[in-house]
VOGU-3710 file (C-alpha; in Angstrom, 3 decimals, decimal comma):
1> xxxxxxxxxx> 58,749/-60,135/42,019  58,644/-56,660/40,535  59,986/-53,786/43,561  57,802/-50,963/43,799  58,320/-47,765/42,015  59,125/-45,338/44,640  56,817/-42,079/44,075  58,911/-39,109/43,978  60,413/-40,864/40,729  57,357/-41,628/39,610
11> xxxxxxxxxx> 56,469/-38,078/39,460  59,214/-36,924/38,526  59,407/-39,283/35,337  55,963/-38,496/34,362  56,543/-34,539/34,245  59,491/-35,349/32,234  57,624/-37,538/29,702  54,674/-35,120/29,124  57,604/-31,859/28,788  59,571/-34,149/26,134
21> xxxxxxxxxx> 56,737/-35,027/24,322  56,274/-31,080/23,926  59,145/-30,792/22,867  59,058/-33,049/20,546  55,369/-32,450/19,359  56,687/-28,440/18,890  59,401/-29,871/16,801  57,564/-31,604/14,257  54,619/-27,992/14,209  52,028/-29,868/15,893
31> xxxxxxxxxx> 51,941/-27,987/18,808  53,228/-24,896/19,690  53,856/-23,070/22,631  51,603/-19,695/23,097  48,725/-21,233/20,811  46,415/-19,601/22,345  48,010/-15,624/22,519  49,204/-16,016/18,423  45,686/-17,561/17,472  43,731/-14,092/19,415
41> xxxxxxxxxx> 46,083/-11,941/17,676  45,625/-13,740/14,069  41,810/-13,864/13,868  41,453/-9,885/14,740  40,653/-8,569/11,436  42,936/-5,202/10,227  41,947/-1,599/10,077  41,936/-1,924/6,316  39,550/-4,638/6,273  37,155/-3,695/8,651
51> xxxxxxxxxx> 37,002/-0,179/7,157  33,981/-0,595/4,638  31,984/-1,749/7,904  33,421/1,000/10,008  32,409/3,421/7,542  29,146/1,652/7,533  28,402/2,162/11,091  29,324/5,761/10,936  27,055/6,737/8,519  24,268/4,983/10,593
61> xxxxxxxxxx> 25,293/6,352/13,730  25,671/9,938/12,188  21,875/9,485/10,358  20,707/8,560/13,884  21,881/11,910/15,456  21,326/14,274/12,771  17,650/12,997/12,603  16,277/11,871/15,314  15,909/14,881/17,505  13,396/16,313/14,325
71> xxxxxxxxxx> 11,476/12,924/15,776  8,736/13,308/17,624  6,345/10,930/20,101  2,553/11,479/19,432  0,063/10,654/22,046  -3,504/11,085/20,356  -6,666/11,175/23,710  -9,775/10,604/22,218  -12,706/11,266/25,320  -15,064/8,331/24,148
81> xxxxxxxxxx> -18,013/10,143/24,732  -18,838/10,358/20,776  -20,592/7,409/18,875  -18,588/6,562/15,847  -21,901/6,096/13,100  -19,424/6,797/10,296  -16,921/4,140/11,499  -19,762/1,702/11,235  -20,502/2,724/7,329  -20,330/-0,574/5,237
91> xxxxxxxxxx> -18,970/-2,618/7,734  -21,506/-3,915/9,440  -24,803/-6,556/8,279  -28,046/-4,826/6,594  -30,272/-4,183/9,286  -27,832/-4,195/12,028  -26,437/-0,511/12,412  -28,525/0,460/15,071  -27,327/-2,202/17,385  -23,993/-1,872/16,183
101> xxxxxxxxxx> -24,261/1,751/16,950  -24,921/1,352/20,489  -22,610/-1,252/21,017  -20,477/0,745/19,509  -20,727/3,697/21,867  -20,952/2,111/24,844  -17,307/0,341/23,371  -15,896/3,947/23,396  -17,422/5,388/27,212  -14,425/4,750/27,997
111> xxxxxxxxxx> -11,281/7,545/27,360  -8,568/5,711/24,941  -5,405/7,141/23,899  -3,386/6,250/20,450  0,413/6,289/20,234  2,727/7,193/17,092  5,518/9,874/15,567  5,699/12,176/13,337  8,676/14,465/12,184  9,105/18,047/12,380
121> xxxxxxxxxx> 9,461/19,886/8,619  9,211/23,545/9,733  11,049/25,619/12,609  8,227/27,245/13,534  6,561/23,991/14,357  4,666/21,806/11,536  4,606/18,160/11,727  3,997/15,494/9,355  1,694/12,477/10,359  -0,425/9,813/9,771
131> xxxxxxxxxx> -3,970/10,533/9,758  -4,646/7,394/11,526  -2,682/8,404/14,261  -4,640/11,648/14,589  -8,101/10,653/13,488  -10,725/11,616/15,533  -8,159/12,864/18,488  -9,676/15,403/21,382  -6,459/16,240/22,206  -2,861/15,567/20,540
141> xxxxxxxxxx> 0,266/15,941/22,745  4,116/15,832/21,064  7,429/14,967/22,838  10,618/15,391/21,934  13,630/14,084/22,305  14,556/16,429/25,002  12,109/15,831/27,027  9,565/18,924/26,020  5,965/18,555/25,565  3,418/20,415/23,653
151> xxxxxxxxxx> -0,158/20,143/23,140  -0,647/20,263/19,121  -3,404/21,459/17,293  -4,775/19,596/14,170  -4,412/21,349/10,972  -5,401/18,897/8,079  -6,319/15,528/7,575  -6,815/13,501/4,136  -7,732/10,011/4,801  -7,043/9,213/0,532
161> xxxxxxxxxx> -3,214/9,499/1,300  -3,179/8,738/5,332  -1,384/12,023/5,717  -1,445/14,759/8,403  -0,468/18,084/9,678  -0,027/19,020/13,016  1,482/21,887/14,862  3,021/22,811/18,060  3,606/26,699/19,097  7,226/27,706/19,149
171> xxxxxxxxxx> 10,710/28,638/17,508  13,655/27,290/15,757  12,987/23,448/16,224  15,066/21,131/14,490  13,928/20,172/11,490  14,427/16,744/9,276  15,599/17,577/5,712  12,658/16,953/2,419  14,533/14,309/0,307  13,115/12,851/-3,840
181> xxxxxxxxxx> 11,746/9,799/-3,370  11,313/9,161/-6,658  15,047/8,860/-7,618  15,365/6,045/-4,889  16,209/2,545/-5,921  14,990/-0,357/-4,941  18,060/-1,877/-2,364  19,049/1,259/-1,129  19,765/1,096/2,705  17,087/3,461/4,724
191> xxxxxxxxxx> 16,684/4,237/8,402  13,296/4,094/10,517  12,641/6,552/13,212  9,928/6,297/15,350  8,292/5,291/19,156  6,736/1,399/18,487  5,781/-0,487/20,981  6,451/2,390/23,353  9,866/2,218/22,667  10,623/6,299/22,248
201> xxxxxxxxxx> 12,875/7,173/19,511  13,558/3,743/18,240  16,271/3,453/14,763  15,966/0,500/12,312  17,701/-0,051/9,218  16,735/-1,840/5,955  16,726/-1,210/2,247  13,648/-0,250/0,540  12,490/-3,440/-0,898  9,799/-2,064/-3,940
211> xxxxxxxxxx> 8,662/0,694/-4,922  4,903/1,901/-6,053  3,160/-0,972/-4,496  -0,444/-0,833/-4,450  -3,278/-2,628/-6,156  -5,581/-4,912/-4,766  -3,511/-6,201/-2,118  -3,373/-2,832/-0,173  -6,414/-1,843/-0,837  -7,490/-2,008/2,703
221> xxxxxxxxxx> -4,910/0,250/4,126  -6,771/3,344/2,183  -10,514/2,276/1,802  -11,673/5,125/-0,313  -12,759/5,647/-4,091  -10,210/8,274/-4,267  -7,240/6,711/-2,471  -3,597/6,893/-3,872  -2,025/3,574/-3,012  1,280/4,169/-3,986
231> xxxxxxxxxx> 3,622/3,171/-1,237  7,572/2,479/-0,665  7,867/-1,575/0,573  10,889/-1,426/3,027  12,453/-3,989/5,739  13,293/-1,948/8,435  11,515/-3,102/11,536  8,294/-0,927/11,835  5,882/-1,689/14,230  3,206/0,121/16,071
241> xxxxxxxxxx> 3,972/2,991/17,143  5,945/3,663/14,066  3,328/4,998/12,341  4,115/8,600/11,078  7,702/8,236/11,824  10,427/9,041/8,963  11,724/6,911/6,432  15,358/8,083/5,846  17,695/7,668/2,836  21,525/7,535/4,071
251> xxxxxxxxxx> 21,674/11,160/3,537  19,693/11,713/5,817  16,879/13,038/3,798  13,390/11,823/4,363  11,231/9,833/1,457  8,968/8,663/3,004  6,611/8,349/6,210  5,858/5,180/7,731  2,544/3,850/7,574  1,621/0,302/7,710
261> xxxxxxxxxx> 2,997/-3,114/7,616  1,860/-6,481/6,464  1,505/-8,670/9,167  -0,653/-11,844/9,961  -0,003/-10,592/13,722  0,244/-7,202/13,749  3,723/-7,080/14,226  7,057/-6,911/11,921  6,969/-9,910/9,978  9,669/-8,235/7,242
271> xxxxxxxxxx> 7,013/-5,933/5,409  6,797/-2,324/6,153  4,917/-0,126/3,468  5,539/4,138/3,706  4,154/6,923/1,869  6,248/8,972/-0,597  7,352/12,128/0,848  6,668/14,037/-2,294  2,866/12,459/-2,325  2,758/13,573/1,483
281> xxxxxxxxxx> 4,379/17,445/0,848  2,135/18,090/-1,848  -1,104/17,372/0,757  0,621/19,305/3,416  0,782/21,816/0,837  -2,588/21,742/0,067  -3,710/21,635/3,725  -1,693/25,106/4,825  -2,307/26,877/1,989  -6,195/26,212/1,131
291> xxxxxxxxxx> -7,039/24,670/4,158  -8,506/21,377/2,515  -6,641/18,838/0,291  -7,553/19,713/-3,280  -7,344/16,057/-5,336  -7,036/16,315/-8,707  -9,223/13,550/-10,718  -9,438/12,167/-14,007  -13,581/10,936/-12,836  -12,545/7,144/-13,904
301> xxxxxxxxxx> -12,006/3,696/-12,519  -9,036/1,945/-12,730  -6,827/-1,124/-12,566  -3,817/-2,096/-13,633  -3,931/-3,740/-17,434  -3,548/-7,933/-17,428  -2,221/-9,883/-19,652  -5,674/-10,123/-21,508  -5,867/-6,455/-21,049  -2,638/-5,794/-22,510
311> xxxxxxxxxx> -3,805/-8,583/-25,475  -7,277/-7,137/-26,204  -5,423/-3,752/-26,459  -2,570/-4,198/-28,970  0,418/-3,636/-26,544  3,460/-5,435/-26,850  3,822/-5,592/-23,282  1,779/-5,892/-20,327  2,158/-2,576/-18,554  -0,698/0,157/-17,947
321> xxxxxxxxxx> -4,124/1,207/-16,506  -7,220/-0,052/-17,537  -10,419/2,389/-17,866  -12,867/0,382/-15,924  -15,728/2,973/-15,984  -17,285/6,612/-15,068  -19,336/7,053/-11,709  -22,620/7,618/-12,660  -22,854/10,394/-10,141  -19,685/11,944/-11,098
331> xxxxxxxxxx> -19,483/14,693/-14,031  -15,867/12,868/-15,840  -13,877/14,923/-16,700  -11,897/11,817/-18,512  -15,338/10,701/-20,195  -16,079/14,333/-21,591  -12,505/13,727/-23,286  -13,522/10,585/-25,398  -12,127/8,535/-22,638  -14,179/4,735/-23,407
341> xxxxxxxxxx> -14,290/2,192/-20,853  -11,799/-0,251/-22,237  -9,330/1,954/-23,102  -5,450/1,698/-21,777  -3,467/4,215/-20,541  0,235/3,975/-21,432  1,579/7,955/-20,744  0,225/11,060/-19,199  2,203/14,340/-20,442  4,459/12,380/-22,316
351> xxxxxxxxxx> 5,658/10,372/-18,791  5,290/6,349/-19,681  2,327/5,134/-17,138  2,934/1,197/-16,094  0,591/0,620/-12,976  -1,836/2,629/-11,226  0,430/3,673/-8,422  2,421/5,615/-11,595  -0,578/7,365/-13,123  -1,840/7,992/-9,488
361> xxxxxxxxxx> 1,802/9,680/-8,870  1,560/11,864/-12,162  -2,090/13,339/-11,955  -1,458/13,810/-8,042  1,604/16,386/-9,139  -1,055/18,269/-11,149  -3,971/20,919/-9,666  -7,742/20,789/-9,971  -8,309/22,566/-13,425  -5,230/21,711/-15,348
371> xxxxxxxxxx> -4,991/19,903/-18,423  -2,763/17,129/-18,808  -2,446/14,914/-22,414  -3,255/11,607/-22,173  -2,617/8,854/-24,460  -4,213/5,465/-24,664  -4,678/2,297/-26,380  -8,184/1,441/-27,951  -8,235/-2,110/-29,042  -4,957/-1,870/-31,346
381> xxxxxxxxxx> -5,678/1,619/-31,771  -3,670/4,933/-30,234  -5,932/7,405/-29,005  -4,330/11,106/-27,497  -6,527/12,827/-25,090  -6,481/16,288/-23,552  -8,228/16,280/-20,259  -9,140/19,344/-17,476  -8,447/17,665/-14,237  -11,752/18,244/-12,045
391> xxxxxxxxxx> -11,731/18,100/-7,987  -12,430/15,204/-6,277  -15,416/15,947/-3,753  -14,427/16,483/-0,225  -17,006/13,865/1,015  -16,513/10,589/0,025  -19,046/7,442/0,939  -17,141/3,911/0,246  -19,174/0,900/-1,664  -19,286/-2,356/-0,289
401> xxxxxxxxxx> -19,405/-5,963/-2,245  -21,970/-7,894/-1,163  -21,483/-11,650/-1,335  -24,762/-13,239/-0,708  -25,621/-16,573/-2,547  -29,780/-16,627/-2,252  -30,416/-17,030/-5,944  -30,165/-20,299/-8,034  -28,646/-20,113/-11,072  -31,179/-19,493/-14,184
411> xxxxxxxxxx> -28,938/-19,714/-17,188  -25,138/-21,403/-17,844  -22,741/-19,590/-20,158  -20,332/-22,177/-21,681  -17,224/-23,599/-19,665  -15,148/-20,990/-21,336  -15,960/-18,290/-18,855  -17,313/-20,662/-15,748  -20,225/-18,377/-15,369  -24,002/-18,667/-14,270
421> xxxxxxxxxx> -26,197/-15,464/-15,393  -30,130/-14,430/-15,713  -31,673/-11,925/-17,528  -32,298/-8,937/-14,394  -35,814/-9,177/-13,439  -38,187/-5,979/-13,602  -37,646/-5,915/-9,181  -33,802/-6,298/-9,569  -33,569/-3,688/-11,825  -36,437/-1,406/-9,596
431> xxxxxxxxxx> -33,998/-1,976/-6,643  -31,082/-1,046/-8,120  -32,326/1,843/-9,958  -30,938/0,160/-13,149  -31,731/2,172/-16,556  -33,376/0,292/-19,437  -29,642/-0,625/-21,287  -27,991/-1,502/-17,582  -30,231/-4,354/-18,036  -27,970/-6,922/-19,179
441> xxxxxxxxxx> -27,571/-10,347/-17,540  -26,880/-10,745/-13,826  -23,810/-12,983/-12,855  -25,566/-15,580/-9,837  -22,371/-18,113/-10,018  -19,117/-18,188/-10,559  -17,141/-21,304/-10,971  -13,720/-21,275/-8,226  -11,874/-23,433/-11,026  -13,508/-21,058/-14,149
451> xxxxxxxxxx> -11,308/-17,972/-16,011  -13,852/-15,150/-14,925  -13,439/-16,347/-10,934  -12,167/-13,211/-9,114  -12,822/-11,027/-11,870  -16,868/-11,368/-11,992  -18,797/-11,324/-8,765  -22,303/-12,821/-7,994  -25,392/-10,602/-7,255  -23,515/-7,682/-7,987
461> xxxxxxxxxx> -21,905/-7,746/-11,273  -24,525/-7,049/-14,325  -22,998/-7,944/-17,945  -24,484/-5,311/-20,202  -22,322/-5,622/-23,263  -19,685/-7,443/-25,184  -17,023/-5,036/-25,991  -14,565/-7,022/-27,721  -14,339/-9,176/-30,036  -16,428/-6,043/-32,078
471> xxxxxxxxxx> -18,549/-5,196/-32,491  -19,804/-3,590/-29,640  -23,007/-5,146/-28,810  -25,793/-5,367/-26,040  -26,322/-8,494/-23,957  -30,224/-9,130/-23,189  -30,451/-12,657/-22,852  -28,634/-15,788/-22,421  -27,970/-16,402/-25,980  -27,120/-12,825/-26,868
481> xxxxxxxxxx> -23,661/-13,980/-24,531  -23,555/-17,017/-25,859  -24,025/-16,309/-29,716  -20,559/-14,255/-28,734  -19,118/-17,251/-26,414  -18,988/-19,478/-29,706  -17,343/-17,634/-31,664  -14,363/-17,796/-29,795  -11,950/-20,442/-29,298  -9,415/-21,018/-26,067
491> xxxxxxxxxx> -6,806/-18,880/-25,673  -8,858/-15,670/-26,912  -10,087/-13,053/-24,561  -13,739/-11,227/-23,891  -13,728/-7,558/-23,358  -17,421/-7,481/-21,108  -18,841/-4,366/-19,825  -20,123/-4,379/-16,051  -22,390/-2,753/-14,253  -22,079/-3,598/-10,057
501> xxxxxxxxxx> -24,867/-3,133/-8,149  -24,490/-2,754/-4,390  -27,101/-0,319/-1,427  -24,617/2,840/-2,043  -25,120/2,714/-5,733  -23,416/1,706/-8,657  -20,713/1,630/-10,881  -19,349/0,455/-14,115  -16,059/-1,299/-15,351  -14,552/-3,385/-18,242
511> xxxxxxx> -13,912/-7,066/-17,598  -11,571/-8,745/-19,672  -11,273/-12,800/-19,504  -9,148/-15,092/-21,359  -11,750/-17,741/-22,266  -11,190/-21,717/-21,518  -8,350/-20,816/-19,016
//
């Protein structure tokens, strides 16, 4: 029978058994004694190779304090006691703006207050805005960052570019330094400045992720005929409240100001859009000097040139803006030139134009009443304009598309454009105010699966001629498309001129579809 193991040396051999088998373990570099102290001192990176990121920091941190007290908080009181017809303008049913009125100003009995930034530019007190933070505002007051207040007083507005001018009475305030946007590159790092969300004096950082966007897809953000959408696409977190604030290169120079952001929610979602700062100092120019923003105009409509544009042109490659048409009520300056609907420009002064935002950019540079050179392609033909940019009038009423489907087709145009279209009827054209050769053939369907879907529109798009293949020619009747339609084979494109009808009036443009696809 086994004796039992007394237990003092049963201790004692265990503590020796678990020390030898450190020793041993050490021995063979399995385990070693102060793992934990070496490992702490191994992973901590060295001076030299955190240096890039210290360096980093710095320049962030020194960006932050060398431009944010030249940010300001903007807190915009509007009383309420003011019906808002002109906010109702086109956005509302036929018939209804009368109800919509009054709903609308019993919405705004009520006193409401608006929140954004803006940076100082001046020492003796102007500040650059948005005009949407400052639309409409009884009273404006500014804080800075230490703590002083101000009332403001409003000195411009121009809704085209969503730019501002305020200023605040007073002496030697810091200022933010005027950088060139237009030698930025896309992936630069910038800095955001501004109060969202409440949050005073907030600093993001980002690159700018494109540059010159525009087009259809921000057309909301500047609803107006004459609106330059030609904005700098960044990451930095802006939210709202940011609105106004500076965008900063890491020179600490401002390009840009803050303006509006992509968002299914209304919040950051990764797409932050701000407005050149050489766009917004030529307005504030305008605004302290004449007292008005003076837009120079070339009196057309444009887009930017498609692929079939590009095609039906001659170009190589598909950059440029198409001539869409003249306003009717507009004396073109563009049209007196020999400008054709059709046309598309590639340069203005010499300066290569790609996209609308560019030619926008290069007119906007110009005054009312200077000439500029234009050049543009004409069906496979160069054409060289010289054009005296006219004003752009101060009052501007915005169009709306109607989409209303309470016509039957009356007519089908081959599957090569997916259209439906009638001759206009004597009333249409009575309504409309439509001149003997506006009336073409009215579009009443378009197929969601057909080439001309989002180009033509139904009820409001009139197809008065056929423009290319040439020659030029007048559409009257089904056929007259059609006899064009067949001559065509897939792959080829159809240069149609438009007339759109709408209540506020009309307006003309060139349509070109590739046909069968």
């Amino acid at each position: 029978m086994a004796t039992p193991f007394p237990r003092a040396r049963f201790g004692a051999a265990v503590a020796g058994a678990f020390l030898g088998g450190l020793v041993v373990a050490s021995g063979f570099d399995l385990t070693r004694f102060g793992y934990a102290q070496s490992s702490t001192t191994a992973s901590r990176p060295t001076a030299q190779e955190v240096k890039p990121l210290a360096d980093a920091s710095n320049a962030f941190v020194s960006i932050a304090e060398h431009v944010t007290p030249a940010v300001v908080s903007i807190e915009a009181s509007r009383d309420g006691t003011r019906g808002s017809t002109r906010s109702l303008r086109g956005r509302v049913p036929p018939g209804m703006e009368e109800f919509f009125q009054q709903f609308d100003q019993r919405q705004r009995s009520a006193p409401s207050e608006a929140s954004g930034s803006g940076f100082i530019v001046s020492k003796d007190g102007y500040i650059l805005t948005n005009n949407h933070v400052v639309e409409d505002a009884d009273r404006v007051t500014v804080t800075l960052t230490d703590h002083r207040v101000f009332k403001a007083k409003v000195v411009g507005r121009d809704p085209t570019t969503d730019v501002a001018v305020i200023k605040i009475d007073g002496s030697n305030f810091p200022t933010i330094a005027m950088g060139d946007d237009a030698t930025a590159r896309i992936g630069e790092w910038v800095v955001a400045i501004g109060n969202p969300l409440g949050l005073d004096f907030t600093v993001t950082a980002g690159i700018i992720s494109a540059k010159g966007r525009g087009g259809r897809e921000l057309q909301n953000l500047l609803p107006s005929r004459y609106a330059i959408s030609d904005f700098i696409q960044t990451d930095a977190a802006i939210n709202p409240g940011n609105s106004g604030g500076p965008l900063v290169n890491i020179r600490g120079e401002v390009i840009g100001i803050n303006g509006a952001i992509a968002s299914p929610t209304g919040f950051y979602t990764g797409y932050g859009f701000a407005i050149p700062i050489s766009l917004a100092k030529s307005v504030m120019d305008d605004i302290i000097r004449f007292g008005k923003v003076r837009r120079p105009v070339l009196g057309i409509a444009i887009d930017d040139a498609t692929p079939e544009d590009a095609q039906v042109a001659g170009l190589k490659t598909i950059a440029g803006v198409k001539v869409g048409g003249f306003n009717p009520t507009d004396d073109s300056p563009a049209e007196k030139a020999g400008v054709e609907p059709g046309d598309v420009i590639i340069a203005v002064d010499g300066k290569p134009v790609d996209r609308v935002s560019t030619l926008q950019r290069i007119v906007r540079m110009h005054e009312p009443g200077e000439t500029i050179s234009v050049d543009a392609m004409r069906y496979g033909t160069r054409k060289s304009f010289k054009i005296r940019l006219a004003e752009a009038p101060s009052d501007d009423q915005v169009a709306t598309r109607e989409t209303t489907k309470d016509v039957s087709p009356a007519g089908m145009v081959t599957g090569k454009l997916g259209i439906a279209v009638e001759p206009v009827t004597a009333d249409f054209a009575r309504e409309f105010s439509l001149t003997s050769d506006q009336r073409g053939l009215r579009v009443v369907d378009v197929t969601h699966s057909g080439p001309a879907y989002g180009k033509l529109f139904e009820n409001t798009d009139v197809i008065t001629e056929v423009m290319y293949p040439g020659p030029r020619r007048a559409v009257h009747s089904v056929a007259d498309l059609q006899q064009a339609m067949d001559r065509l084979k897939n792959g080829d494109v159809i240069s149609l001129f438009v007339v759109q009808v709408t209540p506020q009036g009309s307006s003309t443009r060139v349509v070109n579809v590739r046909v069968g696809g």
